[in-house]
BAMITOR-398503 format. One record per residue (C-alpha): residue in three letters; x, y, z. Coordinates in pm, 1 decimal. Example, Ala and Ser with C-alpha at 12.3 -4.5 7.8 and 13.67 -1.06 7.14 Angstrom:
2
+------+----------+----------+----------+
| type |       c1 |       c2 |       c3 |
+------+----------+----------+----------+
|  ALA |   1230.0 |   -450.0 |    780.0 |
|  SER |   1367.0 |   -106.0 |    714.0 |
+------+----------+----------+----------+
END
This chain:
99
+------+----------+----------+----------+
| type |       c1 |       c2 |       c3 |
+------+----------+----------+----------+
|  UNK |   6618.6 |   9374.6 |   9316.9 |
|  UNK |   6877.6 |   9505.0 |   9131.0 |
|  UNK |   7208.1 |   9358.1 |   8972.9 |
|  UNK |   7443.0 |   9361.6 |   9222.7 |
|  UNK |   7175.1 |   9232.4 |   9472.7 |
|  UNK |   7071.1 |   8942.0 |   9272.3 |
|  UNK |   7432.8 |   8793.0 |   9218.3 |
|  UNK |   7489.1 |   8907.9 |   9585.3 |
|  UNK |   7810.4 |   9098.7 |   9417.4 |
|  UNK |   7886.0 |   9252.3 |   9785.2 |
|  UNK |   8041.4 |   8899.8 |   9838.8 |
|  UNK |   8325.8 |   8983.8 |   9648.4 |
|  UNK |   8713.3 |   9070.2 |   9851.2 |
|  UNK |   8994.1 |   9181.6 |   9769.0 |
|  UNK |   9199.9 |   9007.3 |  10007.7 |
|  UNK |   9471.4 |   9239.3 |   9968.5 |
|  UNK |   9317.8 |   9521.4 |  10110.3 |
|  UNK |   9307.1 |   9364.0 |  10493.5 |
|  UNK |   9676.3 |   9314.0 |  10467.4 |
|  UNK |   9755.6 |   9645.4 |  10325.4 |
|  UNK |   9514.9 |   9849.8 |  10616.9 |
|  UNK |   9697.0 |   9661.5 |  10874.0 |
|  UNK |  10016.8 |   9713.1 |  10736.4 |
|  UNK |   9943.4 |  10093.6 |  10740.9 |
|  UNK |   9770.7 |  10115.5 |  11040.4 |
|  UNK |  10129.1 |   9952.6 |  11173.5 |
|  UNK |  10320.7 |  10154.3 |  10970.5 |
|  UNK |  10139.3 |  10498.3 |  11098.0 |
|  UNK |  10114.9 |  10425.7 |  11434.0 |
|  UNK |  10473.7 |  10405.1 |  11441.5 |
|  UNK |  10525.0 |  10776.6 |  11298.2 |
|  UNK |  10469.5 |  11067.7 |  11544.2 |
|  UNK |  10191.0 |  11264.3 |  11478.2 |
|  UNK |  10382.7 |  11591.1 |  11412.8 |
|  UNK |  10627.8 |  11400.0 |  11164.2 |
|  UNK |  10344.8 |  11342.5 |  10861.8 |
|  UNK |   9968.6 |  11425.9 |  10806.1 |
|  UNK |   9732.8 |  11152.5 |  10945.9 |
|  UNK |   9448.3 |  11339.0 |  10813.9 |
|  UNK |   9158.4 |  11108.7 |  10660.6 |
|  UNK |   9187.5 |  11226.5 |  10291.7 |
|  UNK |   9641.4 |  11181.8 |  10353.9 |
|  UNK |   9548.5 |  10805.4 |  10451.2 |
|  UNK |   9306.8 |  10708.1 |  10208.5 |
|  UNK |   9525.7 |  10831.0 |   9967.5 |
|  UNK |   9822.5 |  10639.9 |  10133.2 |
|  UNK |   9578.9 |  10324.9 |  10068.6 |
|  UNK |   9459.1 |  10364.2 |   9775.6 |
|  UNK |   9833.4 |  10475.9 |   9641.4 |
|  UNK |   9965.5 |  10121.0 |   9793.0 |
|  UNK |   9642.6 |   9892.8 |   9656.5 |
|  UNK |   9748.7 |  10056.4 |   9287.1 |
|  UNK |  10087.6 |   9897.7 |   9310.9 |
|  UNK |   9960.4 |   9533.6 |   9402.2 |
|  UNK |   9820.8 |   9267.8 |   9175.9 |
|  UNK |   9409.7 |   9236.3 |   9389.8 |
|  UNK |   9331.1 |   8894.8 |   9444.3 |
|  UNK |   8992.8 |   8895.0 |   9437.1 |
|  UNK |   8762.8 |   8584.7 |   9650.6 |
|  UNK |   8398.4 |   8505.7 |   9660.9 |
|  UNK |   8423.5 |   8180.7 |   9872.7 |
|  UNK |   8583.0 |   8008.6 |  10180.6 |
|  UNK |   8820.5 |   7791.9 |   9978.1 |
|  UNK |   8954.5 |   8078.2 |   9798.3 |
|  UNK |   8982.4 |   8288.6 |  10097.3 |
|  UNK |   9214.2 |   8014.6 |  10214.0 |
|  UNK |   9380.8 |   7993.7 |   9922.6 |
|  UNK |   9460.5 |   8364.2 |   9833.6 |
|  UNK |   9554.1 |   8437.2 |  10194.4 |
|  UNK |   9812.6 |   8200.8 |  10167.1 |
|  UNK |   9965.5 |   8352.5 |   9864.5 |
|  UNK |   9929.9 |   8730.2 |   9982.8 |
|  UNK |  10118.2 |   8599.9 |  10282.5 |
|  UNK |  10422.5 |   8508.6 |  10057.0 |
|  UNK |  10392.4 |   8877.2 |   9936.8 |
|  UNK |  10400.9 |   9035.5 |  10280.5 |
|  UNK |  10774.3 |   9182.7 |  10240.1 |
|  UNK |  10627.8 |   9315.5 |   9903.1 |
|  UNK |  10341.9 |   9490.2 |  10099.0 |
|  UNK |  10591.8 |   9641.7 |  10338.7 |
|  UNK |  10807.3 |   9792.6 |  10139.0 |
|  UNK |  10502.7 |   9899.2 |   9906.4 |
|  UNK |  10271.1 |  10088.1 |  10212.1 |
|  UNK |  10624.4 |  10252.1 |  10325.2 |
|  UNK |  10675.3 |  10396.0 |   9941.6 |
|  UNK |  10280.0 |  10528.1 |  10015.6 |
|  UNK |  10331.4 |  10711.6 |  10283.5 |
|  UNK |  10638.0 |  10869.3 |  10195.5 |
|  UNK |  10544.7 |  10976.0 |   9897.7 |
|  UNK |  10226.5 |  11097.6 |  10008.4 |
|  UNK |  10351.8 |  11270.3 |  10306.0 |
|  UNK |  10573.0 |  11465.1 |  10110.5 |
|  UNK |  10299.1 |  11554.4 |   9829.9 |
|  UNK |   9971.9 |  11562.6 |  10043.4 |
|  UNK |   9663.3 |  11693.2 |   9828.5 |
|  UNK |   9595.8 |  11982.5 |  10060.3 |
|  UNK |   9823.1 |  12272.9 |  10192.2 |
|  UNK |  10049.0 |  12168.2 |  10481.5 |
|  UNK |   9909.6 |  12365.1 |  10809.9 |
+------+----------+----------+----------+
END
């Protein structure tokens, strides 16, 4: 067994990340198809772009599931505002040549 298996490290969320796919799954299903690149590597980047800018809150059990959920929720304007920035700003610099 190795490390990660033993302290069953797997376990571990970020309980931010649910919020912030959602929130750009929203986001680009809102924007037409032919107005921004939807292209896997464009929307990773879009994600991992808007998880940079957020403080992760990190949970291993039930009780702080509950707990951090509760406070992300109180960030969800922050969110917003933060996946829009993403996707602008990647839209307009995407990592590949615009076809």
């Amino acid at each position: 067994m190795n490390f990660e298996e033993i302290y069953s490290l797997n376990e571990i969320k970020n309980e931010v990340e649910e919020v912030v796919f959602q929130e750009l799954e929203k986001k680009l299903n809102a924007i037409s198809d032919e107005d921004i690149c939807k292209c896997k590597d464009c929307v990773r980047d879009m994600a991992c772009y808007a998880l940079n800018q957020i403080r992760p809150r990190y949970t291993v059990s039930l009780l702080g599931s509950l707990y951090t959920r509760a406070e992300t929720d109180t960030l969800i304007n922050d969110i917003q505002d933060i996946v829009g920035k993403a996707i602008e700003k990647i839209s307009q610099n995407p990592l590949h040549n615009k076809s």
